[in-house]
C-alpha positions, 0 to 999 in steps of 0.5 A: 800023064804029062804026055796026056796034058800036053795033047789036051793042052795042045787042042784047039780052043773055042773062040768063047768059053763059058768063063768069059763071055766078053773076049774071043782073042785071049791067047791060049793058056798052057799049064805048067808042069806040076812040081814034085815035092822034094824030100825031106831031107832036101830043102829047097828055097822057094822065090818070095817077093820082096818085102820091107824090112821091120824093126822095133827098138825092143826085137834089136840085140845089145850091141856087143863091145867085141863085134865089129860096129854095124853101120847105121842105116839113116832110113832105119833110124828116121823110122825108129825115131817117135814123133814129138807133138809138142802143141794141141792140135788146131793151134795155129803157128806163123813164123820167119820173115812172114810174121815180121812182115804181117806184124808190121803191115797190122801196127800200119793199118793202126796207125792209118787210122789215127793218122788224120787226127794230128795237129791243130787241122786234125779230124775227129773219130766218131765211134760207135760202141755196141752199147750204143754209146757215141764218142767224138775224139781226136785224142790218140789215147782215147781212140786207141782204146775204144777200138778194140783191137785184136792183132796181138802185135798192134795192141802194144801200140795201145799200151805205149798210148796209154803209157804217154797219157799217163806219164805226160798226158798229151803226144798219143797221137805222135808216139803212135804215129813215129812207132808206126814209121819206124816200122815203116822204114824198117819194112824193106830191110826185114823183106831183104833179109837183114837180120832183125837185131842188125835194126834193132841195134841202130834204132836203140843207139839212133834213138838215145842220140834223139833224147840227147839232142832234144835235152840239148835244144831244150830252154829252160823257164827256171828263175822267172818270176810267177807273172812270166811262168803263167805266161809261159805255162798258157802258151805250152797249154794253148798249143795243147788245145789247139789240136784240140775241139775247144781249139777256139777258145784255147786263151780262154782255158789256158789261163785257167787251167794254169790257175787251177794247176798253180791252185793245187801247188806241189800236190801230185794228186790229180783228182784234186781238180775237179771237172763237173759237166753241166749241158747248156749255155756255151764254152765261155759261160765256163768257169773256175772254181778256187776250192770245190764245188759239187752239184747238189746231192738227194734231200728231203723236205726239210732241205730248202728251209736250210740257209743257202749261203754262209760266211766263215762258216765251220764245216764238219766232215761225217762217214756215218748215217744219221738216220733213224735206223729199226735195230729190228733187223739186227737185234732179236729181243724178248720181252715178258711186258708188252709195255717195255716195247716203248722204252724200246722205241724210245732207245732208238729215239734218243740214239739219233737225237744223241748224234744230232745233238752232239752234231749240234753242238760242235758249232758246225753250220755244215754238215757233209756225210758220205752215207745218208742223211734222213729227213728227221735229221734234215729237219733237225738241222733246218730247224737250227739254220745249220745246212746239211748234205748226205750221199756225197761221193768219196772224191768230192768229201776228200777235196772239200776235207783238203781245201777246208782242212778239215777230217773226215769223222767216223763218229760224232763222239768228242768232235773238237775244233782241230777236225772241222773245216772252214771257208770264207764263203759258202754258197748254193748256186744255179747253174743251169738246170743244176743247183752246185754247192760250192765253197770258195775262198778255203784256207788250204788252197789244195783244190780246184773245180772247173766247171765246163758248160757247152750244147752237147753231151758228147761235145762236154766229153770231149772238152774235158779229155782236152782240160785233161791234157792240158793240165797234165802238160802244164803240171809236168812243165812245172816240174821239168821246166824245160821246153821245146818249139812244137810244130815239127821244128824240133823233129826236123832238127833231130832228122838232120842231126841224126843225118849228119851222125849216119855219114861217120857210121861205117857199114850198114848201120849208116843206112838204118839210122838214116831210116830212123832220121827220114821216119822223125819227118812223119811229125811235120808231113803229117801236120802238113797234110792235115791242114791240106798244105803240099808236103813237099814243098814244105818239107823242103823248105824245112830241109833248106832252112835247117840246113843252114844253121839258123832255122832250129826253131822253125817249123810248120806255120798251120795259119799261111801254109809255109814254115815260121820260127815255132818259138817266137809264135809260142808254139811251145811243148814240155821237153819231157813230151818227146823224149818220152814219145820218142823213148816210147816208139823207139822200144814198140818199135823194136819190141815187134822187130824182136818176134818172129813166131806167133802161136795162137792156142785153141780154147780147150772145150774140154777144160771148159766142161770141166769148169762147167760141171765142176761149178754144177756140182759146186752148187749142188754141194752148196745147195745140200750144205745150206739145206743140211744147216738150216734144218733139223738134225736127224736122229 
């Protein structure tokens, strides 16, 4: 049979065949002997191609303590660890050196944007919300918080400007722009591979040596008489303004706002001054009230037969409504006789009469309420030449009770002497197309009411975020009583000290210090580029004449372009502003050095289908108990 396949094989092939109709030079194809099977007791093995082993933790045997241990294959045991999911999926990780420096280019792009607004030569913002609203600012704080930044990292930028206006008031700007140079400095180490904590250790100690040496430079204004101090305190108010947008007028409202500080005394309740804003006239037309001053409040018909102005008149404080009020609503009545309706009627009659009466005769020829005051009560009390106003806000009934020394009442019952207030004059004045109710002359003295005027809303705004700094600067120079020449004389004396110091560090500290000493410098560049002066040239000016010992107190002059001595010119700011802005920088600085990974999380839309349908069923569930409860029981 084999003998017959060979011969058959051996025949010549046809050059196509009707299984291929393409090719004609296939070789010949031989067939290969057929095997026999082998008998059973007989085994043969049969070649298989290789394959990959697979093995399951749960198939291995337990390992015994008498056999010899097996070596471990690290290909095998990478396969039999399971994979750790530890982040949901789509959440976005960055991490290393690249997120440093990404954190660090984002605070930049922020600080470029205040930049411009430092110094009396600074530029406004104009920025538009998507309600339409327009605000004009140069102020560090209020940009930083109408811009709405996103980037994790540069928001804590817009915690420590806030964090210096509410702790000082004025120096946002500063803090944000040296936070923003130390990052600077520190770019290059961080993209040469210096460990982040080498920097952080030098910024800390270069910055603790920073608010020491300023405490050193420091003059005291403690032991002059009260005259010297309010000189004193408008010249540390003047140099506030005049980076400011009623920079032109800054002698004019230094004096008063150091009046109105020295009105309230040792009272740390800011909202005891208060700024009213009425459009019209100009900045001048400004002026100061000591004791409050409110515009005039809703008023019925009665309200101008009442007398206008009063001397030594008794003021009664009220947070009730004196109006004639239906108990209809609150009250459910049955009567067997339609004529007892009237006594009915006459019942609520003589509560309001009662109230007034009582009002009447405390001997109050004012009288304020937060809630309303009706027109029954209005007339009532034109009637008896006594004035009345209702709906005053809490702010200003807490000032008048605090410049009067009067209390607020919540009932008319038992009114003595010892609640009411009183002032020398009371009187209704026009200002502009507003009518001001303003008590002057009050025995307390605990308040006081600036009153700003100007052309335009956004120009007022801006006026009073000014009057804001300002008096938080003269209050906090008040109680610390230390002061410091501004115009970056104070940051170049640091910059030097701080230069000397890096000269005596041995090892790489002496570079970061250095760094941190150059980034003080950013103050009076900055000014200098601002006004439009060569900062070079100034800057080494500054250098020069600091260098020399003698010239501590000189810095940028903004009116010739060169440097003068910042003290004798009463540029003047509170020590505790750049302790606290230096202090500020120093710890954002080295809080965005510290992270080196960002995980953004996705928004889990599941958990918010869930929040969804949970509040439908939670609706449902309210509506069926309401329609349970109000109606009938079944039976």
């Amino acid at each position: 049979m084999l003998a017959s396949l060979r011969s058959k094989d051996e025949r010549p092939r046809c050059k196509q065949t009707p299984y291929d109709h393409t090719r004609t030079d296939e070789p010949p194809r031989t067939l290969a002997p057929r095997r026999r099977r082998p008998p059973p007791d007989r085994a043969v093995e049969k070649p298989s191609p290789p394959r990959r082993l697979v093995v399951s933790a749960a198939d291995l045997p337990p390992e015994s303590p008498n056999l010899p241990a097996t070596p471990k294959l690290p290909a095998m045991s990478a396969m039999l660890q399971p994979q750790v999911i530890l982040l949901k999926e789509g959440t976005d990780t960055s991490q290393g050196k690249a997120q440093m420096v990404s954190n660090i280019n984002a605070c930049t792009a922020v600080v470029d944007t205040v930049r411009t607004t430092l110094g009396p030569r600074g530029m406004d913002k104009l920025i538009h919300d998507d309600k339409g609203g327009v605000t004009i600012s140069n102020d560090g704080a209020t940009i930083m918080r109408l811009l709405d930044i996103v980037h994790p990292a540069a928001n804590i930028l817009v915690d420590i400007a806030r964090s210096q206006d509410s702790e000082v008031g004025d120096g946002t700007t500063t803090v944000v722009l040296l936070a923003g140079e130390f990052l600077k400095e520190a770019k290059p180490y961080i993209e040469d591979g210096v460990h982040p904590h080498s920097l952080i250790r030098s910024y800390r100690t270069a910055g603790h040596l920073a608010t020491e040496k300023v405490k050193e430079l420091a003059v005291s204004i403690e032991g002059k008489s009260l005259e010297e101090k309010k000189i004193l305190l408008a010249k540390c108010a003047a140099t506030t303004l005049s980076s400011k947008l009623i920079g032109g007028e800054k002698e004019f409202f230094a004096s008063m706002v150091v009046d109105a500080v020295l009105a309230i005394g040792n009272d740390d309740r800011l909202n005891m001054i208060g700024i009213k804003k009425v459009p019209g006239g100009t900045m001048r037309d400004s002026f100061l009230v000591n004791g409050v001053a409110f515009k005039k409040t809703f008023s019925y018909a009665g309200f101008e037969q009442q007398p206008k102005k009063f001397l030594n008149p008794k003021i009664l404080l009220l947070n009730i409504e004196l109006e004639l009020k239906s108990e209809k609503e609150n009250a459910e009545i049955r009567l067997s006789d339609p004529l007892q309706y009237q006594s009915i009627v006459d019942a609520e009659w003589n509560i309001i009469y009662d109230k007034l009466d009582k009002c009447v005769k405390s001997g109050a020829k004012i009288v304020l309420s937060r809630l309303a005051i009706g027109d029954l009560a209005t007339q009532y009390f034109a009637d008896r030449d006594i004035f009345c106003a209702g709906r005053v806000t809490e702010e200003d009934l807490q000032r008048v009770a605090a410049a009067t020394g009067g209390f607020v009442q919540t009932s008319v019952n038992n009114v003595i002497d010892e609640v009411l207030g009183s002032c020398e004059v009371f009187e209704e004045r026009q200002v502009g197309n507003e009518r001001f109710n303003i008590f002057s002359g009050c025995p307390s003295g605990q308040t006081a009411t600036i009153v700003l005027r100007g052309g335009a809303d956004q120009f007022i705004e801006e006026a009073e975020r000014s009057l804001h700094d300002a008096i938080m600067i003269v209050r906090r120079a008040l109680k610390n009583s230390t002061v410091v020449p501004g115009g970056g004389a104070i940051d170049m004396e640091v910059s030097k000290y701080l230069r000397q110091h890096a000269r005596t560090i041995a090892g790489k500290s002496q570079f970061f210090v250095n760094s941190f000493a150059k980034a003080l410098e950013v103050i009076p560049r900055q000014l200098c580029d601002n006004a439009g002066f060569d900062a070079t040239d100034v800057l080494n000016k500054l250098r020069q004449k600091h260098a020399s010992g003698e010239g501590a107190n000189y810095g940028v002059d903004i009116n010739t372009g060169g440097i003068a001595d910042s003290f004798a010119n009463f540029v003047w700011e509170p020590a505790v502003v750049k302790i606290n802005a230096i202090n500020a920088a120093t710890e954002a600085a080295c809080l965005i050095l510290s992270v080196d990974e960002t995980v953004k999380n996705p928004k889990s839309e599941s958990a918010q289908g869930d929040a969804a349908a949970m509040g439908g069923r939670g609706r449902g569930g309210a509506a069926m108990r309401g329609r349970g409860g109000r109606g009938m029981r079944r039976r």
